[in-house]
Backbone and ligand atoms as CSV (ligand in chain L), in Angstrom:
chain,resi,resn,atom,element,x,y,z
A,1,UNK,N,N,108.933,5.793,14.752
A,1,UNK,CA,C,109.809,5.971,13.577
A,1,UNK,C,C,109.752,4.728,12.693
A,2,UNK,N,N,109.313,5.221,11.486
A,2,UNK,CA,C,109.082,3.921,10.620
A,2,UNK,C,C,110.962,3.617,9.972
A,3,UNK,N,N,111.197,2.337,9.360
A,3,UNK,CA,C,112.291,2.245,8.707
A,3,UNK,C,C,112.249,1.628,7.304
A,4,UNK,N,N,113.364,2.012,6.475
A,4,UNK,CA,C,112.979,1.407,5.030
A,4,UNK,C,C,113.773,-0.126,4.909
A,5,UNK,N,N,112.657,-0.521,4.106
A,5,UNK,CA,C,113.042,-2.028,4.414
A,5,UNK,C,C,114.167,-2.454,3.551
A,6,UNK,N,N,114.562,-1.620,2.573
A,6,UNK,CA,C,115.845,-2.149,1.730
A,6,UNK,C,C,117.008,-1.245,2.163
A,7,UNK,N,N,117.147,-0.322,3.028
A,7,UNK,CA,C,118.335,0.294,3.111
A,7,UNK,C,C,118.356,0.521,4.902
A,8,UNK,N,N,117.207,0.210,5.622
A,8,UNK,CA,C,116.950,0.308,6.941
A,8,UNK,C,C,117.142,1.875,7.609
A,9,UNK,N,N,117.046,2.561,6.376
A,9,UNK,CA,C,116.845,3.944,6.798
A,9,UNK,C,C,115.979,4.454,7.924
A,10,UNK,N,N,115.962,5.726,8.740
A,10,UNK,CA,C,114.940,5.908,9.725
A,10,UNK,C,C,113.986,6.867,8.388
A,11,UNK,N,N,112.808,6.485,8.501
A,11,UNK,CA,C,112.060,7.392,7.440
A,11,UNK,C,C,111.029,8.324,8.370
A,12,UNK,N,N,110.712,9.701,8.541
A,12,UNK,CA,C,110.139,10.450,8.834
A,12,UNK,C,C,108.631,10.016,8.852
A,13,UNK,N,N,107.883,10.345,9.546
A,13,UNK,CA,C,106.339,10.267,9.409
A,13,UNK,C,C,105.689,10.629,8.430
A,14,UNK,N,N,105.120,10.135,7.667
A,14,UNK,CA,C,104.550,10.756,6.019
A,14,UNK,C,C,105.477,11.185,5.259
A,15,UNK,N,N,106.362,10.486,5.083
A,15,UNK,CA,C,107.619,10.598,4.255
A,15,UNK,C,C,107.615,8.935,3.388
A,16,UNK,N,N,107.504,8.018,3.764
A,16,UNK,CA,C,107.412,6.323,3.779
A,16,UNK,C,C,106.688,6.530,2.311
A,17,UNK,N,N,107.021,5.519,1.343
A,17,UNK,CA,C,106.553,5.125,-0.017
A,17,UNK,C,C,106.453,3.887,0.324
A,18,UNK,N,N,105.462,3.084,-0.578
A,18,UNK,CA,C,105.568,1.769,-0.410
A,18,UNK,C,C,105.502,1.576,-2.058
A,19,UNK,N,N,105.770,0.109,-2.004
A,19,UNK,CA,C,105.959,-0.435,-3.275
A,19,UNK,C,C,106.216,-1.766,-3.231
A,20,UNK,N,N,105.288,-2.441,-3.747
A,20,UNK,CA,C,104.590,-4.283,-3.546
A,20,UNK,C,C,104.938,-4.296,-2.509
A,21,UNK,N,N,104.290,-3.989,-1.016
A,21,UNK,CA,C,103.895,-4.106,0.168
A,21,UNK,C,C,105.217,-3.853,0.921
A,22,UNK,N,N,106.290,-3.497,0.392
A,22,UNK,CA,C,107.307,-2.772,1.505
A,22,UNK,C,C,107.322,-1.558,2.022
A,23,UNK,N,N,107.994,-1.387,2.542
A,23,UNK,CA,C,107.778,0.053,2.956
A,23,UNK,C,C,109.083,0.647,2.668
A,24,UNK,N,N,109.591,1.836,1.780
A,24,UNK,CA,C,110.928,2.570,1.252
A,24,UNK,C,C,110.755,3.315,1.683
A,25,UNK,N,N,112.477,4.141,1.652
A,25,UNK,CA,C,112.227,5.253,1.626
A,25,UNK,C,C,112.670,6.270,0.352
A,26,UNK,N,N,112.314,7.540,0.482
A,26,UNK,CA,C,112.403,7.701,-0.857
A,26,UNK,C,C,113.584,7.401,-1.877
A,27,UNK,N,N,114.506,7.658,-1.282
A,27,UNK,CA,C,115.819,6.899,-1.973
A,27,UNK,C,C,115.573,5.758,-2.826
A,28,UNK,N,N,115.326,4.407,-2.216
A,28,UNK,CA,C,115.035,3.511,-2.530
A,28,UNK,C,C,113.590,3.049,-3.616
A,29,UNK,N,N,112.863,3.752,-3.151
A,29,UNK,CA,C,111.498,4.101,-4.019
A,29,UNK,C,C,111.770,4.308,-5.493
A,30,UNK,N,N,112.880,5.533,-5.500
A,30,UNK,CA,C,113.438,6.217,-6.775
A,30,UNK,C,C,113.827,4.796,-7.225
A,31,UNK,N,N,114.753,4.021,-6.712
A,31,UNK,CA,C,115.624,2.991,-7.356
A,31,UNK,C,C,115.048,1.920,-7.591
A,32,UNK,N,N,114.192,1.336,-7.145
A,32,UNK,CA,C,112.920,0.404,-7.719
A,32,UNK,C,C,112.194,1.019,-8.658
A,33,UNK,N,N,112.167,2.638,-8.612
A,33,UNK,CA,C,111.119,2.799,-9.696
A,33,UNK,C,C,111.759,3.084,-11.052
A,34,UNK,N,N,113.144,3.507,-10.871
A,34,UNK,CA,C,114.115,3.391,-11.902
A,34,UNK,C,C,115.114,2.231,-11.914
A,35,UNK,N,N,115.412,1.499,-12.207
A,35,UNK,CA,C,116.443,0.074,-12.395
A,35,UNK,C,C,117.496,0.607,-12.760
A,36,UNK,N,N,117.599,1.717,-13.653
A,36,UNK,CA,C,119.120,2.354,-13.958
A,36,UNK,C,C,119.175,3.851,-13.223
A,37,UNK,N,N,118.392,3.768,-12.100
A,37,UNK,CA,C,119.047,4.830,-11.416
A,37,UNK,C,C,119.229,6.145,-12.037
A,38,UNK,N,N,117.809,6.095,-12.113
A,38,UNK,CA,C,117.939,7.784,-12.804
A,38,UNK,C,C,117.791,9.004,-11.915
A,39,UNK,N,N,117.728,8.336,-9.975
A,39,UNK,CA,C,117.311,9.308,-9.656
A,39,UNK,C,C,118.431,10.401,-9.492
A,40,UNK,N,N,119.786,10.267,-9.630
A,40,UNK,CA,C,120.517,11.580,-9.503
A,40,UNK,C,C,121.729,10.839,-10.544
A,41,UNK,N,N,121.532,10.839,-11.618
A,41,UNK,CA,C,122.604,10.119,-12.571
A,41,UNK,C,C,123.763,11.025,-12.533
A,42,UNK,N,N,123.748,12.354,-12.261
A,42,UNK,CA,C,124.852,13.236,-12.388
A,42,UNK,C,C,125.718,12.387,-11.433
A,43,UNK,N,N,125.636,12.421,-10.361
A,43,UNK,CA,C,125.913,12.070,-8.924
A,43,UNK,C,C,126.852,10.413,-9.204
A,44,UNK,N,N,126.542,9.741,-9.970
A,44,UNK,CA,C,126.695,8.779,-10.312
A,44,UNK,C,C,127.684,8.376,-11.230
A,45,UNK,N,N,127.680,9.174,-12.277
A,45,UNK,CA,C,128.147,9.508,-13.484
A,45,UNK,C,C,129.537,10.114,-12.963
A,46,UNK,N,N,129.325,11.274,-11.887
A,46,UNK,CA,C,130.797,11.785,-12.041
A,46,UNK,C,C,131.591,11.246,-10.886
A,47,UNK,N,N,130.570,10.213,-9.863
A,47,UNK,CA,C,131.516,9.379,-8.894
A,47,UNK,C,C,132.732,8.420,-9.908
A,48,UNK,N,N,132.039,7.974,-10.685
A,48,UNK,CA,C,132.843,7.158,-11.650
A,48,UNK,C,C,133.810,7.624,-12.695
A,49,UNK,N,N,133.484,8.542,-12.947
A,49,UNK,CA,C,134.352,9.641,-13.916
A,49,UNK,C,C,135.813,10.122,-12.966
A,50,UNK,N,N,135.589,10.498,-11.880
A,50,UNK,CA,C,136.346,10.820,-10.676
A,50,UNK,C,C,137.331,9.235,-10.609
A,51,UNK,N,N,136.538,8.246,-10.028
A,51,UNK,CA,C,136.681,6.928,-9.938
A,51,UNK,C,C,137.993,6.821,-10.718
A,52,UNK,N,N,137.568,7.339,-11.969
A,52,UNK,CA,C,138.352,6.812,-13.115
A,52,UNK,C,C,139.787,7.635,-13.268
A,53,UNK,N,N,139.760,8.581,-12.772
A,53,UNK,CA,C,140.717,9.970,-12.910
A,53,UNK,C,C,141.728,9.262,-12.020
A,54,UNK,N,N,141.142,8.663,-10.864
A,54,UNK,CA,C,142.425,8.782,-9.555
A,54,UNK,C,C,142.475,7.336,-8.904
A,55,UNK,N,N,141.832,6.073,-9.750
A,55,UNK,CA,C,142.201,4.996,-9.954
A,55,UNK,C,C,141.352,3.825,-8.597
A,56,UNK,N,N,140.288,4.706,-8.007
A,56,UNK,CA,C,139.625,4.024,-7.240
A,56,UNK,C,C,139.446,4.653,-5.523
A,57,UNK,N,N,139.875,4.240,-4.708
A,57,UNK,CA,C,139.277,4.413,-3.395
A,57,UNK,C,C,139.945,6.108,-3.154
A,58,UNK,N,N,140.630,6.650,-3.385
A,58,UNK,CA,C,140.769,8.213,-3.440
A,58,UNK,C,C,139.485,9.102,-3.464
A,59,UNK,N,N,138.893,8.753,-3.749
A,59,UNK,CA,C,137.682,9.762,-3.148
A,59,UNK,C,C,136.732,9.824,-1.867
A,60,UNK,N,N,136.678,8.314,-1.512
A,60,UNK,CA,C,136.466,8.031,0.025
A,60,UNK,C,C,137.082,9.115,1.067
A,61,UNK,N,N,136.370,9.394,1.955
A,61,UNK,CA,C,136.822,9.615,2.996
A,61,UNK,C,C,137.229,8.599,4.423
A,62,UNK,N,N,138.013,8.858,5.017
A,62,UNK,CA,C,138.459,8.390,5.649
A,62,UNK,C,C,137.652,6.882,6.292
A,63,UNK,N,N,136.605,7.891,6.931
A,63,UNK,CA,C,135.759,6.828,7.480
A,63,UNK,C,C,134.541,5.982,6.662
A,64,UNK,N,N,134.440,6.440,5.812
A,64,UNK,CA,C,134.130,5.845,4.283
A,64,UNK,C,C,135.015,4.435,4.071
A,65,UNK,N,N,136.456,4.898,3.996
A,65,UNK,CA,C,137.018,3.937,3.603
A,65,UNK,C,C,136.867,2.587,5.002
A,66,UNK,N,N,137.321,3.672,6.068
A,66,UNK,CA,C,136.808,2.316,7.327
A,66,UNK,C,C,135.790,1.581,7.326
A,67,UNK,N,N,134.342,2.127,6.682
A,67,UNK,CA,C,133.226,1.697,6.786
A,67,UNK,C,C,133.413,0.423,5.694
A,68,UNK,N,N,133.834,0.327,4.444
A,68,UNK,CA,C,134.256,-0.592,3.286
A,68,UNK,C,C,135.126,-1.558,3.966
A,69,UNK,N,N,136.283,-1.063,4.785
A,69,UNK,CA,C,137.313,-2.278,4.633
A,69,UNK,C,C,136.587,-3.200,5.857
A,70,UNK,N,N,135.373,-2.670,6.652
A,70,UNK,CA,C,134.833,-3.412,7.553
A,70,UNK,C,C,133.978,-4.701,7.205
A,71,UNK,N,N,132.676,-4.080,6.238
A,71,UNK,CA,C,132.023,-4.687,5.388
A,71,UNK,C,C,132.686,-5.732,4.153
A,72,UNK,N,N,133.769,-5.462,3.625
A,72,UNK,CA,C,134.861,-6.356,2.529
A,72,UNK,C,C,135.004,-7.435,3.893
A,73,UNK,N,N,135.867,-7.185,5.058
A,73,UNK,CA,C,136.034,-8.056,5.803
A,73,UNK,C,C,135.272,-9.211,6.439
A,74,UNK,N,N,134.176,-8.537,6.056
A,74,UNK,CA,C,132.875,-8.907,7.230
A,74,UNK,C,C,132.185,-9.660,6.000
A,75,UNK,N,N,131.685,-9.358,4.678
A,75,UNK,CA,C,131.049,-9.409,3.947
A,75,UNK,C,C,129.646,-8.723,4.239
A,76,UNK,N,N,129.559,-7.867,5.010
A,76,UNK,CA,C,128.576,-7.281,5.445
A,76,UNK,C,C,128.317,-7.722,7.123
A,77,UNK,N,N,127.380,-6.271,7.300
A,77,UNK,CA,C,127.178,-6.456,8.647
A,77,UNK,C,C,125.716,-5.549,9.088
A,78,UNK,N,N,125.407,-6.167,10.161
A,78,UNK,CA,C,123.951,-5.213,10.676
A,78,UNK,C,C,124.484,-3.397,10.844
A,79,UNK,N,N,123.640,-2.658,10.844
A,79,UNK,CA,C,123.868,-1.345,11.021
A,79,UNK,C,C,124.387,-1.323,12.174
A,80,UNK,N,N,123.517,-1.826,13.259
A,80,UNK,CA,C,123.746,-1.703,14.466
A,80,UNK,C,C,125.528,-2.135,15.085
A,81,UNK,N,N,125.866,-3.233,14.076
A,81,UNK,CA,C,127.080,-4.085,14.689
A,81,UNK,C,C,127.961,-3.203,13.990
A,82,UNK,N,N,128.102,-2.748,12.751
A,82,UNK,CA,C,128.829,-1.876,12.037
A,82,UNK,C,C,128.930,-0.331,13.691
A,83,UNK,N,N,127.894,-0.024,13.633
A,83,UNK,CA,C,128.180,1.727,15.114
A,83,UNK,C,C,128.810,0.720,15.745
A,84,UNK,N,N,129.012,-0.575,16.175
A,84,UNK,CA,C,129.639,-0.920,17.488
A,84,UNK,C,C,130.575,-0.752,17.322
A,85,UNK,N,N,131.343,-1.287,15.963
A,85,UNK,CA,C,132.368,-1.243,15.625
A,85,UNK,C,C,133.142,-0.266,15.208
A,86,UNK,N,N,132.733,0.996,14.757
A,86,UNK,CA,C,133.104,2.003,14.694
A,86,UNK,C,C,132.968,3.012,16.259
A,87,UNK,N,N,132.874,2.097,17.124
A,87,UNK,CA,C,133.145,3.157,18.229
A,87,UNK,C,C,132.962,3.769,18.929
A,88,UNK,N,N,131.643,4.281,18.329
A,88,UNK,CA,C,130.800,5.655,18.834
A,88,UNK,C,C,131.471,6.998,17.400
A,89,UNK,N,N,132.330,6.609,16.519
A,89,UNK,CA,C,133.261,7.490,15.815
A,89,UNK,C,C,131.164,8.109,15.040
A,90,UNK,N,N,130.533,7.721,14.823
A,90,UNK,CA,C,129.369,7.846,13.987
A,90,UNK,C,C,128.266,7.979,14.847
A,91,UNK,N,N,127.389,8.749,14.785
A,91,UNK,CA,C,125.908,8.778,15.577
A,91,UNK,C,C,125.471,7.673,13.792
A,92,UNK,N,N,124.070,6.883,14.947
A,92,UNK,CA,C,123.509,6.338,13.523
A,92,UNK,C,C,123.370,7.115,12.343
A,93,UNK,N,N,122.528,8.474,12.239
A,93,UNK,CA,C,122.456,9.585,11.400
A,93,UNK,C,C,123.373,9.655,10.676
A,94,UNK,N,N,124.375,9.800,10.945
A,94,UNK,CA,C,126.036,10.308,10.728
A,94,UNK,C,C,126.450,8.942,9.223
A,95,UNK,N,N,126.379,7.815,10.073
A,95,UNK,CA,C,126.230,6.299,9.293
A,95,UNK,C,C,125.749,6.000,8.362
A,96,UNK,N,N,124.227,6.667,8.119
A,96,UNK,CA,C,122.980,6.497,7.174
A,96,UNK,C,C,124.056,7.426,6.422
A,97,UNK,N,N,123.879,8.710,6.615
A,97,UNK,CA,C,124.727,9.516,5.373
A,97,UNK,C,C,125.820,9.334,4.609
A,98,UNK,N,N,126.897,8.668,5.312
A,98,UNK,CA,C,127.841,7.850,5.002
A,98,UNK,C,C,127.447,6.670,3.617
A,99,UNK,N,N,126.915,6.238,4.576
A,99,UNK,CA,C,126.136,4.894,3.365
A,99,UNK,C,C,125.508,5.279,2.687
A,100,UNK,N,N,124.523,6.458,2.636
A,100,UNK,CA,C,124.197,6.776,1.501
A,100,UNK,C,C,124.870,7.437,0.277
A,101,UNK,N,N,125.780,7.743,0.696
A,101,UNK,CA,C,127.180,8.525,-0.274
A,101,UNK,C,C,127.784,7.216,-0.670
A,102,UNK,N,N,128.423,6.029,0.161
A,102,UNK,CA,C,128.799,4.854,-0.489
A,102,UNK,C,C,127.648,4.101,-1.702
A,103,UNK,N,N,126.789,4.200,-1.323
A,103,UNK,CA,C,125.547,3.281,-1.786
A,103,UNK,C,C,125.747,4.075,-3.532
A,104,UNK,N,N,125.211,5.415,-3.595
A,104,UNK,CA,C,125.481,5.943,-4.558
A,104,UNK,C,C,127.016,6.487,-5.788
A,105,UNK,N,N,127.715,5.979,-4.908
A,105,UNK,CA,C,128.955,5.591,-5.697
A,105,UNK,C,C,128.995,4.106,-5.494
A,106,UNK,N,N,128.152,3.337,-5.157
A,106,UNK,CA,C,128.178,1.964,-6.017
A,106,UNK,C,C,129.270,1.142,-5.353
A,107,UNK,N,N,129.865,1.633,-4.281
A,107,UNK,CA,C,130.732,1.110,-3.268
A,107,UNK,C,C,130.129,0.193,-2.409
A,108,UNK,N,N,128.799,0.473,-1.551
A,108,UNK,CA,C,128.374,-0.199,-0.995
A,108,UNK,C,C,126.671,-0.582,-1.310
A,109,UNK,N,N,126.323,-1.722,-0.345
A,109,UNK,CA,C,124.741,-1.530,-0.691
A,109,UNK,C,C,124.127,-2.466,0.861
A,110,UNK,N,N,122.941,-2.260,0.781
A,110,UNK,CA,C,122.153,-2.411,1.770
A,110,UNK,C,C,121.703,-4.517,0.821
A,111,UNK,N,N,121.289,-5.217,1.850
A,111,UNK,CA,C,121.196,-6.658,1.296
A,111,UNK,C,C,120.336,-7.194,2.338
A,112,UNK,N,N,118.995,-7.435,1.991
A,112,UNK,CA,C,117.970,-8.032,3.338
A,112,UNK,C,C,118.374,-9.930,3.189
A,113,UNK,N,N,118.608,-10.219,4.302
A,113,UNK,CA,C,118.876,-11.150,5.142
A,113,UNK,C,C,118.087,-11.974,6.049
A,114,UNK,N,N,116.907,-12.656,5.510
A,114,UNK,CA,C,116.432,-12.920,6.639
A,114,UNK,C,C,114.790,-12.187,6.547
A,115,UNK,N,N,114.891,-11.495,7.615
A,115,UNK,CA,C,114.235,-10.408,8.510
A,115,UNK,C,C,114.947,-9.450,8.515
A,116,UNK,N,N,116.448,-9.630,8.346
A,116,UNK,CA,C,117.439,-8.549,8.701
A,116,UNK,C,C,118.084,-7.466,7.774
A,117,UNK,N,N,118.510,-6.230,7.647
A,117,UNK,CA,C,118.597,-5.684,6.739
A,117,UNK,C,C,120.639,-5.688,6.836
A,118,UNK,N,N,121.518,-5.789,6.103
A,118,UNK,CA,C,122.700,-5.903,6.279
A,118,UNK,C,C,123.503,-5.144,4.895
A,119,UNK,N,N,124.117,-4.164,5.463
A,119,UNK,CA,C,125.036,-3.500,5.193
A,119,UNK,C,C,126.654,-4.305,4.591
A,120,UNK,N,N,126.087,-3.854,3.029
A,120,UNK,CA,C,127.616,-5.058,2.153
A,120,UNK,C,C,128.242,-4.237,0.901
A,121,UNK,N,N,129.479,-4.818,1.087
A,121,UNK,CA,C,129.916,-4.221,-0.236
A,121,UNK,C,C,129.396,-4.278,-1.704
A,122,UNK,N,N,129.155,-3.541,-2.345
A,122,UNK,CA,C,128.706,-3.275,-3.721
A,122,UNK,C,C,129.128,-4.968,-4.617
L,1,ZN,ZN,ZN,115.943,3.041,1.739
């Protein structure tokens, strides 16, 4: 199982993009290849529109919001240390989707470290 190097996604076999010698996944691919994020602007557009209606963290879900007040606390954290900390409440899978719903409402973001890929607030 390959992984993407800016969001540490698990990426499928012949699924992997690269771009100046990393390896993405498509998510991320889109967002290097667009800077303003054109790959689902709706998605984006009406997180913030929403955002704006009900004054901020109201659209989170629960464990959404746990996943934020961990990372705010933490200033970020490994994927791996984030599942510890949540419990077992998340299969990794479960996590990635999560974060990818934060990531795209601009709540959270993925931040390489190192070697390391770390999970931080927006
Ligand atoms: Zn990615």
């Amino acid at each position: 199982m390959m992984h993407c190097e800016q969001c540490n996604a698990d990426i499928e076999q012949g699924e992997e993009r690269e771009h100046l010698g990393k390896v993405l996944c498509e998510d991320c691919y889109m967002d290097v290849l667009s800077p303003v994020r054109t790959c689902d602007p709706w998605a984006v557009h009406s997180a913030k529109s929403f955002e704006a209606h009900t004054g901020g963290a109201a659209r989170v879900t629960p464990i959404q919001a746990a996943i934020l007040e961990m990372l705010e606390e933490t200033g970020g954290l490994e994927p791996a240390t984030l599942l510890e900390r949540l419990k077992g409440k998340l299969t990794q899978a479960q996590l990635e989707r999560e974060f990818a719903t934060l990531r795209h409402m601009e709540r959270a973001r993925g931040e390489k470290r190192g070697d390391k890929v770390f999970l931080r607030p927006w």
